[in-house]
C-alpha positions as a printed NumPy array, in Angstrom:
array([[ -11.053,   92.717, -104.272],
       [  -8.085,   95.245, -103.89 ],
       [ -11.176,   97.766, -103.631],
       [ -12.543,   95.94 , -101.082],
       [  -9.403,   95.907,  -98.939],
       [  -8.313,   99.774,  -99.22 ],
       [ -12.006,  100.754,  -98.08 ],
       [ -11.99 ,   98.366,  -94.928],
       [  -8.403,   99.599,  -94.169],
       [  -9.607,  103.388,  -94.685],
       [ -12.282,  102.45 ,  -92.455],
       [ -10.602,  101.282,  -89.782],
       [  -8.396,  104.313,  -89.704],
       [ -11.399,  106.588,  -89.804],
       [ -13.398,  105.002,  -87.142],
       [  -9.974,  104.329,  -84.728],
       [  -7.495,  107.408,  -85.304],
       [  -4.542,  107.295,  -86.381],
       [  -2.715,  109.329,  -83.082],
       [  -1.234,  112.27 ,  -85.024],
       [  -2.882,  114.955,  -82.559],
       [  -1.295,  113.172,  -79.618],
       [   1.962,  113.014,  -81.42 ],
       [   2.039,  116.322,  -81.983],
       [   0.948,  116.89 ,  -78.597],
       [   3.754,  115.179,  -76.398],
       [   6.394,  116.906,  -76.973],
       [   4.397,  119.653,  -75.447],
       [   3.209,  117.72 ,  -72.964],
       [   6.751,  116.291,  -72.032],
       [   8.061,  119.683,  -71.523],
       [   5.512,  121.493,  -69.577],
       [   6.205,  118.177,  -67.162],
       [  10.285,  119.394,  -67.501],
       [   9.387,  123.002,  -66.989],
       [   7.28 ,  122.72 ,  -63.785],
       [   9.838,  121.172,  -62.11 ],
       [  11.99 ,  124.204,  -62.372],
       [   9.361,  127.058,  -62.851],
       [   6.257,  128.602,  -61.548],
       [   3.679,  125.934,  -62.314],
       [   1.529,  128.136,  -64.606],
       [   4.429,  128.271,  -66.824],
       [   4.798,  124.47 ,  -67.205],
       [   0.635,  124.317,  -67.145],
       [   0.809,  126.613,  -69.872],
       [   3.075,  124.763,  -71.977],
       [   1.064,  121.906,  -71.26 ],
       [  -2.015,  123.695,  -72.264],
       [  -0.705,  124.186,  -76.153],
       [  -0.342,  120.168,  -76.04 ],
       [  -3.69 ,  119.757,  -75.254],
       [  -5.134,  122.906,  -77.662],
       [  -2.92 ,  120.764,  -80.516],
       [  -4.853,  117.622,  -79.579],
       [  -8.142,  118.881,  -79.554],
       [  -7.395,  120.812,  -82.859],
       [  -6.082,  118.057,  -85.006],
       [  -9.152,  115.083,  -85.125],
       [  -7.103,  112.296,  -86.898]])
């Protein structure tokens, strides 16, 4: 039975995500926002841009 329940919770984490590329990714995400009100907007973009590369990179 306790076999039973770790594979259905694996599974379920598998098949959902767990969020940690989009945890990773706000902070980066958050400050690019910061940054463009103050800078250029490519700046801001840019540091936007490594939140969304760190998203994309990381599939869990």
């Amino acid at each position: 039975m306790l076999k039973h329940t770790i594979f259905l919770m694996l599974a379920v984490l598998f098949f959902s995500g767990c969020g940690v590329g989009s945890v990773v990714a706000a902070p980066f995400k958050v400050t690019g926002a910061i940054v463009n009100v103050v800078t250029p907007d490519i700046v801001g973009d840019t540091i936007s841009g490594v939140g969304d590369v760190a998203d994309a990179a990381i599939p869990f």
